[in-house]
ZAMARGU-4260 file (C-alpha; in steps of 0.2 Angstrom, whole numbers, plus 5000, padded with zeros to 4 digits):
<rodrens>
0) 5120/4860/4792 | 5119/4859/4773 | 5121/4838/4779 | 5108/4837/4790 | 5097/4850/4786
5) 5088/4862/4797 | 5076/4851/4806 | 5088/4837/4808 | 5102/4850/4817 | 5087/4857/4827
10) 5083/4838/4833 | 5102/4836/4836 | 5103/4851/4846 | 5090/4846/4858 | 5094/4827/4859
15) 5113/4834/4864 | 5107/4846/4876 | 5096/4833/4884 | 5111/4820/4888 | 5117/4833/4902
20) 5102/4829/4914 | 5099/4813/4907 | 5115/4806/4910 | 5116/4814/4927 | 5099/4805/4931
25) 5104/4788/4925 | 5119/4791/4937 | 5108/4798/4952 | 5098/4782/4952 | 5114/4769/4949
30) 5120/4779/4965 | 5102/4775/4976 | 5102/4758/4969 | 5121/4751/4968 | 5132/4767/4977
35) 5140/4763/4958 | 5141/4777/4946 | 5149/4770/4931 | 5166/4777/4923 | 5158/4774/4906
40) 5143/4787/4911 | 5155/4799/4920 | 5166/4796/4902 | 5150/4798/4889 | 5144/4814/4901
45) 5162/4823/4899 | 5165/4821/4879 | 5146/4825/4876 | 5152/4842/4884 | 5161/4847/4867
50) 5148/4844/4855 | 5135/4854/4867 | 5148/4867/4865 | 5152/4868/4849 | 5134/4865/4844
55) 5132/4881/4857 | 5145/4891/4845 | 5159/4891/4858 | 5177/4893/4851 | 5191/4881/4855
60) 5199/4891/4869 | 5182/4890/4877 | 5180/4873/4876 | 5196/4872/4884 | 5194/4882/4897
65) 5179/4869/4901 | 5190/4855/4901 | 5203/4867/4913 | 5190/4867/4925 | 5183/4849/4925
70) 5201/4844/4927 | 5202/4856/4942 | 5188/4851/4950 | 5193/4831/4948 | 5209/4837/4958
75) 5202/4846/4971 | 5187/4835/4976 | 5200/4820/4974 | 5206/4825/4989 | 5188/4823/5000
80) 5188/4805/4991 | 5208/4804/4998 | 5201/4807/5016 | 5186/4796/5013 | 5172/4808/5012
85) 5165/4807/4994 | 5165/4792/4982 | 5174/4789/4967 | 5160/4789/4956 | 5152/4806/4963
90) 5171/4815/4958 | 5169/4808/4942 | 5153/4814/4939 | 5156/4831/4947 | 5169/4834/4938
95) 5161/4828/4921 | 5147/4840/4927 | 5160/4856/4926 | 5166/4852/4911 | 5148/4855/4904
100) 5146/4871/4917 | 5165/4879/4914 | 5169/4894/4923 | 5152/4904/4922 | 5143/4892/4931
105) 5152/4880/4942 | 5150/4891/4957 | 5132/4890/4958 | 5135/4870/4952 | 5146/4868/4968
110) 5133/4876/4980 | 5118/4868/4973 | 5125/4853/4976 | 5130/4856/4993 | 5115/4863/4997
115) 5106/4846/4989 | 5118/4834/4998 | 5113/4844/5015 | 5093/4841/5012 | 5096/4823/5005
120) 5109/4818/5021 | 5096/4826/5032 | 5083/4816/5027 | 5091/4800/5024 | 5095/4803/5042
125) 5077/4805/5048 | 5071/4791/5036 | 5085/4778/5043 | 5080/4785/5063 | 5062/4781/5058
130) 5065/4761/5049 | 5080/4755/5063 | 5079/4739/5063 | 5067/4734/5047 | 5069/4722/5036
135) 5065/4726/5016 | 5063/4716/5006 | 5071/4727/4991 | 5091/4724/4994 | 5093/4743/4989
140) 5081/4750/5001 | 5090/4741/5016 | 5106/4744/5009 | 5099/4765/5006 | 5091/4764/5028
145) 5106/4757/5032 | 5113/4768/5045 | 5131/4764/5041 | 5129/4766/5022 | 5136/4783/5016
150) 5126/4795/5006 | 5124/4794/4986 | 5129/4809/4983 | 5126/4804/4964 | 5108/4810/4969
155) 5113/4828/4974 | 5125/4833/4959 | 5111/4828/4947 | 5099/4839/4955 | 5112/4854/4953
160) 5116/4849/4936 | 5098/4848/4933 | 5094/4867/4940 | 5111/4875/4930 | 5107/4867/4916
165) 5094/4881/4912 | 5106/4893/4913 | 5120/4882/4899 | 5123/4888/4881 | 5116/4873/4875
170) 5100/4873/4884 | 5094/4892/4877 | 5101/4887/4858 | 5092/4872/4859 | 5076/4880/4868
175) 5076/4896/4862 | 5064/4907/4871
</rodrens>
């Protein structure tokens, strides 16, 4: 801190704590407009997760225990990719997501999402029932009402990691009430 000085580490607290919805965001919208989450984002979202920590004063076997879980949820939400269920891209991001959340919160990120992907298939339901058979002149729109299209499930994890993200470390040390 004696580097940066105080206003410069405030700023850099912040700016990190900021990447976590950011990068979730630039993903949501890749995901309505491509079905494409990039590796890179997924990548940059996961290694930001150890400065936000540290910056957060966690110790090493908590950072660790971080990594454990965003390793465990790459594995087990692999298998719904495996049967066909969820994209690549949206276990990338989910995982890189838990990495950020750890133990404390990845239930409430697991069921927020859930709960997000539910509302968002339900009304890409209606919305595709309601514009069979249009034509749209923006590729990604057709592509979005397209009743065989899958679901961007990028959308829903960035909403969860937008509502735990109140409730990181990171958040309250750069933010503090």
């Amino acid at each position: 801190m004696d580097v940066l000085g105080a206003d410069s580490f405030e700023l850099l607290v912040v700016v990190i704590a900021c990447t976590f919805p950011a990068l979730l965001s630039l993903a949501a919208v890749g995901d309505v407009l491509r079905y494409l989450i990039p590796n890179t984002l997924c990548l940059g979202l996961a290694l930001l997760a150890i400065p936000a920590m540290a910056l957060s004063g966690a110790d090493v076997t908590t950072i660790l225990w971080h990594g454990v879980v965003g390793m465990l949820v790459l594995v087990v939400v692999s298998l719904l990719f495996f049967r066909g269920m969820i994209g690549g891209g949206d276990v990338k991001l989910l995982a890189a997501a838990a990495i950020w959340t750890g133990w404390p919160l990845i239930v409430p990120l697991l069921i927020y999402t859930a709960c997000a992907g539910g509302l968002i298939a339900v009304a890409l339901l209606l919305a595709r029932r309601c514009t069979r058979n249009r034509e749209f002149q923006q590729a990604w729109l057709g592509k979005l009402l397209n009743p065989s299209s899958g679901l961007p499930y990028g959308v829903a994890i960035a909403i969860a990691g937008w509502i735990v993200w109140f409730r990181l470390p990171i958040f309250s040390t750069a933010f503090p009430t």
